[in-house]
C-alpha positions in Angstrom: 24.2 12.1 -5.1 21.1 9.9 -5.6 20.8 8.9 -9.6 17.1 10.3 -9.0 17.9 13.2 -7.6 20.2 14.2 -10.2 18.3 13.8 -12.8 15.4 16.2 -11.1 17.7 19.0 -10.4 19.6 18.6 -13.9 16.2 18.7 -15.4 15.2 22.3 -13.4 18.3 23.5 -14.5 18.0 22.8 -18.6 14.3 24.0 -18.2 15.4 27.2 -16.9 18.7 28.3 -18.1 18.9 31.7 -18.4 19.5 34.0 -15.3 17.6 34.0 -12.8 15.1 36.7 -11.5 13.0 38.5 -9.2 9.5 38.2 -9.8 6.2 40.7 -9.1 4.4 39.9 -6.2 0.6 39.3 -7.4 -1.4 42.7 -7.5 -4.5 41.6 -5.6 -2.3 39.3 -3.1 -0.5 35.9 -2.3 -3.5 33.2 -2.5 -2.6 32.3 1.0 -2.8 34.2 4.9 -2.1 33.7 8.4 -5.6 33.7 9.2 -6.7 30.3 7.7 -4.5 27.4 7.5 -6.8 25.2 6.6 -6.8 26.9 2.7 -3.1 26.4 2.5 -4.3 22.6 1.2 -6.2 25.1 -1.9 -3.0 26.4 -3.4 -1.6 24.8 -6.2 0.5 22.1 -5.9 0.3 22.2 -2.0 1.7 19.7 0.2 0.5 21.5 3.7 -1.7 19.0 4.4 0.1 16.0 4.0 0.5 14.2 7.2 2.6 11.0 5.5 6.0 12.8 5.7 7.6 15.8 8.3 5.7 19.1 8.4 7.7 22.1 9.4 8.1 23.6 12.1 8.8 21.8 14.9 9.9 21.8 18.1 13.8 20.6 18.0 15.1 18.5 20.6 17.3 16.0 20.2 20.6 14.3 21.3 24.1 14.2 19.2 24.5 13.5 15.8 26.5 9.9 15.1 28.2 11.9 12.3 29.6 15.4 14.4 32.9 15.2 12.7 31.0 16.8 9.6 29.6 20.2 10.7 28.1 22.3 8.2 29.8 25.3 7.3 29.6 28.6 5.1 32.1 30.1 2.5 32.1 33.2 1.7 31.9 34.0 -2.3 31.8 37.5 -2.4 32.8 41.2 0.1 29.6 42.9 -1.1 26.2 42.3 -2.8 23.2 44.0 -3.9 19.8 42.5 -2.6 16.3 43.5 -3.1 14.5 44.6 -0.1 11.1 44.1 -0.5 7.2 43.4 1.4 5.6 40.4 -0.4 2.1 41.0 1.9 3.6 38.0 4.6 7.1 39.1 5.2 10.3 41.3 4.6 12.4 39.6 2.2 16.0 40.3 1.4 16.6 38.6 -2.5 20.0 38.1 -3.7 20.0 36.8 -7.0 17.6 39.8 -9.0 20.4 41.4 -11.0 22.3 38.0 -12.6 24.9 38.6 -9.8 25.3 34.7 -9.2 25.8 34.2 -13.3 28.7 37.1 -12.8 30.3 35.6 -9.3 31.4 32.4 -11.3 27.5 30.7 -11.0 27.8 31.3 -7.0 26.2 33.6 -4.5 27.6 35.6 -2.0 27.6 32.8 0.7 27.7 29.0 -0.3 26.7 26.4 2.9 28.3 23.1 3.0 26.1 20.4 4.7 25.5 17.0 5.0 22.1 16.5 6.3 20.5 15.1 3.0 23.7 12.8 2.1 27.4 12.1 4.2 29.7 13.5 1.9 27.7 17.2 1.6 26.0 19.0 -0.3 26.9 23.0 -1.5 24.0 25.2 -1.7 23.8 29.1 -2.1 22.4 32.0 -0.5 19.1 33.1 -2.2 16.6 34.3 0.5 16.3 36.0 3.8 13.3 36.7 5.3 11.3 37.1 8.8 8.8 35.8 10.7 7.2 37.6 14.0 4.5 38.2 16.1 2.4 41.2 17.4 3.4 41.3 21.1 7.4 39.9 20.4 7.1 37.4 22.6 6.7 34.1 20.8 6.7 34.9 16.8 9.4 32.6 15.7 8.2 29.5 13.9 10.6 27.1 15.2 10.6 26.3 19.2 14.2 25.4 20.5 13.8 22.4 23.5 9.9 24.0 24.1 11.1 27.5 23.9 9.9 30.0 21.0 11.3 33.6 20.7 10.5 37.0 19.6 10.8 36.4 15.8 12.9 34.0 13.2 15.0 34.6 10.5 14.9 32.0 7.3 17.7 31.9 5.3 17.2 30.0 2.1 19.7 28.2 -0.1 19.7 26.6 -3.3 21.7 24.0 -4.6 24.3 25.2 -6.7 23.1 22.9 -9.8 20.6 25.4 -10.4 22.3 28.7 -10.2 20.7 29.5 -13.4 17.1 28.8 -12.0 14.7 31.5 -10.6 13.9 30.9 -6.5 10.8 31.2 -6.9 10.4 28.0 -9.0 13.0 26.1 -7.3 11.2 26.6 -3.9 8.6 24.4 -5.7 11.1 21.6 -6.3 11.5 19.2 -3.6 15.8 18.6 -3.4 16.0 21.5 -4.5 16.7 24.4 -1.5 18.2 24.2 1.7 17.2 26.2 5.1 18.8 27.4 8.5 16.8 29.3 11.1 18.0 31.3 13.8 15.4 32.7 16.6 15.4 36.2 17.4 14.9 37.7 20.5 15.0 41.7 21.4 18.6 42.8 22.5 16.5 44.9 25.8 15.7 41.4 27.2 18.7 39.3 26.4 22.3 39.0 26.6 23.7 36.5 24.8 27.0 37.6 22.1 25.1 36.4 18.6 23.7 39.8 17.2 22.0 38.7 13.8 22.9 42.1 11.3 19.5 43.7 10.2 21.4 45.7 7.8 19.8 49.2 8.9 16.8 47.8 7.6 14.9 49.4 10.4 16.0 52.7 9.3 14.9 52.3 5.7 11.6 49.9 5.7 9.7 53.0 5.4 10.4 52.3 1.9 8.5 49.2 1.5 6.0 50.0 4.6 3.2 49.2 1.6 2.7 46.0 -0.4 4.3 44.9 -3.0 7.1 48.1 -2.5 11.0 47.1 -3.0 14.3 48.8 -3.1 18.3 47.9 -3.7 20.4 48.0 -1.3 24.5 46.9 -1.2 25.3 44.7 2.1 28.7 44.2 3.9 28.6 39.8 3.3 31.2 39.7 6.2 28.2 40.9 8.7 26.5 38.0 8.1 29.3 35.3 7.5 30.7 35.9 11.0 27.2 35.2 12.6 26.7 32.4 10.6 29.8 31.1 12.1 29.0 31.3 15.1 25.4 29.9 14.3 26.3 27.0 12.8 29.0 25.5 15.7 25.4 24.8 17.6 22.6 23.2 15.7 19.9 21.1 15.2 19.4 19.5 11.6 16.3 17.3 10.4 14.0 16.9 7.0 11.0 19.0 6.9 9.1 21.5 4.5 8.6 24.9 3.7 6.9 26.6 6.2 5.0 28.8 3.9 2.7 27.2 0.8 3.1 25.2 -0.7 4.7 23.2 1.7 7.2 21.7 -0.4 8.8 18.4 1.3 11.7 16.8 1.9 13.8 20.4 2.9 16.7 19.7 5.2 16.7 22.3 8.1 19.2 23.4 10.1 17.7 25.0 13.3 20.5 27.4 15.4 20.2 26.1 19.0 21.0 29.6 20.6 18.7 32.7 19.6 20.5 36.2 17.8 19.6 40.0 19.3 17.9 41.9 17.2 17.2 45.7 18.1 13.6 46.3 19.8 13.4 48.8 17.1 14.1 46.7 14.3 10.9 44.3 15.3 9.0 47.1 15.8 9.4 48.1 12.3 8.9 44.5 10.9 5.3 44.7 12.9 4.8 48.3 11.1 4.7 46.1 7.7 1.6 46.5 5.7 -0.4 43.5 3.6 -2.4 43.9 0.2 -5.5 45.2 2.3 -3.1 47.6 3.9 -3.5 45.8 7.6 -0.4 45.7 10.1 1.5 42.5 9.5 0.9 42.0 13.0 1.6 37.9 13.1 3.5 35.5 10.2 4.0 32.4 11.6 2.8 28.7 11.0 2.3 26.6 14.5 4.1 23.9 15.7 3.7 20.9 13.8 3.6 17.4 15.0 6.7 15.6 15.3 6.5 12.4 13.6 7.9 9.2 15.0 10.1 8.5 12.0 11.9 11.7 12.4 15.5 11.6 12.2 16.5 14.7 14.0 20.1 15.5 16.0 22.4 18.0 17.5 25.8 19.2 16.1 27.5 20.9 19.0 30.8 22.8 18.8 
């Protein structure tokens, strides 16, 4: 690991050592919506508009990586967990570290990923964050395009490096070096046939729960559900250096991008655009455009 680097993710991890937790969404609202991008640049320490270094997302395309003999893989930590279910006023979000579970499970979460995208010899981060992104018709609501092609929705799944199990996600998210993404398209199982059925956990049968802002609940998952598509996710994808894709837009985030989309029920999406914001409007649309591919990006294929 970089000397530099280090040294910034020792320093997060001192700063905040006790166990990690699951903040209140604000009561009036995230300072930030899907209806002006251009005020993503207000929020505090925001990077959205810088145009100096790789904005995500993209659309991936690409041809094989040098390095294919390192793929990056997941181990699974744990059979069960309890996440938080909860509507932030942008998006469903699944958080696994609210209860000091990952100070309990021997400083690890219930999944750790093994990849090498920032540096050869790998890197271990661990699950902290799922959430979604979709559109109002479920055609093209997915942030990241695969080879020009976008699909009904996209789930993120967020890891953090496992220097800083003792640090909240939402102040690492703020740390560049610090987290780790892989996003998988989703597409409506009525319309597509493919064998990679990402598990929605029943949500669709209990978001009635957190229809309203800023309402949660606990809920126990199966972690086998979601190692086994990650599995299969991971023998086929794209990997590069971008950002968040929410503010602020912090840099330098290796992605990895699935190149095959996961079925989702019709139902399930349905309910994700049932979803209700701080001014109690239909979540109808969360997702940032395309950016621009610059032409220093490195990006490549691992293919199984």
């Amino acid at each position: 690991m970089p000397a530099a680097r280090a040294v910034l993710l020792l320093s997060l991890a001192v700063a905040w050592c006790d166990a990690s937790s699951c903040p209140l969404v604000p009561p009036h609202g995230l300072p930030w919506n899907y209806h002006d991008f251009d005020s993503w640049k207000d929020v505090p320490n925001s990077r959205c508009a810088e145009e100096s270094r790789q904005q995500s997302p993209i659309d991936v395309y690409g041809e094989h990586c040098e390095d294919d003999f390192f793929k990056p893989w997941v181990r699974k930590n744990s059979d069960k967990w309890d996440v938080i279910v909860t509507n932030d006023g942008r998006t469903l979000k699944m958080m696994f570290d609210c209860f000091g579970q990952v100070a309990d499970n021997g400083a690890h979460g219930p999944l750790t990923l093994i990849s090498n995208v920032v540096e050869e010899e790998g890197y271990d981060y661990d699950l902290a964050e799922i959430h979604f992104h979709w559109d109002e018709h479920g055609e093209e609501g997915s942030e990241h395009a695969v080879e020009g092609e976008r699909r009904a929705a996209e789930v993120h799944l967020k890891f953090k490096h496992i220097a800083l199990a003792g640090v909240p996600f939402h102040v690492a998210r703020e740390q560049e070096g610090a987290l780790h993404a892989l996003g998988i398209l989703l597409t409506d199982d009525r319309h597509f046939h493919g064998h990679m059925h990402f598990p929605t956990f029943h949500l669709e049968k209990d978001m009635h729960h957190v229809r309203k802002y800023s309402s949660s609940y606990s809920k126990e998952i199966h972690i086998d559900e979601l190692k086994d598509v990650l599995d299969t996710a991971l023998e086929n994808v794209y990997r590069y250096i971008g950002s968040l894709t929410t503010p602020p837009c912090t840099l330098g985030l290796p992605w990895l991008v699935a190149t095959k989309p996961a079925k989702v029920s019709s139902s399930f999406l349905h309910q994700l655009r049932k979803l209700r914001d701080e001014h109690g409007h239909h979540m109808h649309r969360n997702h940032r455009p395309v950016q621009e591919r610059r032409d220093e990006l490195l990006i490549c294929r691992h293919e199984g």
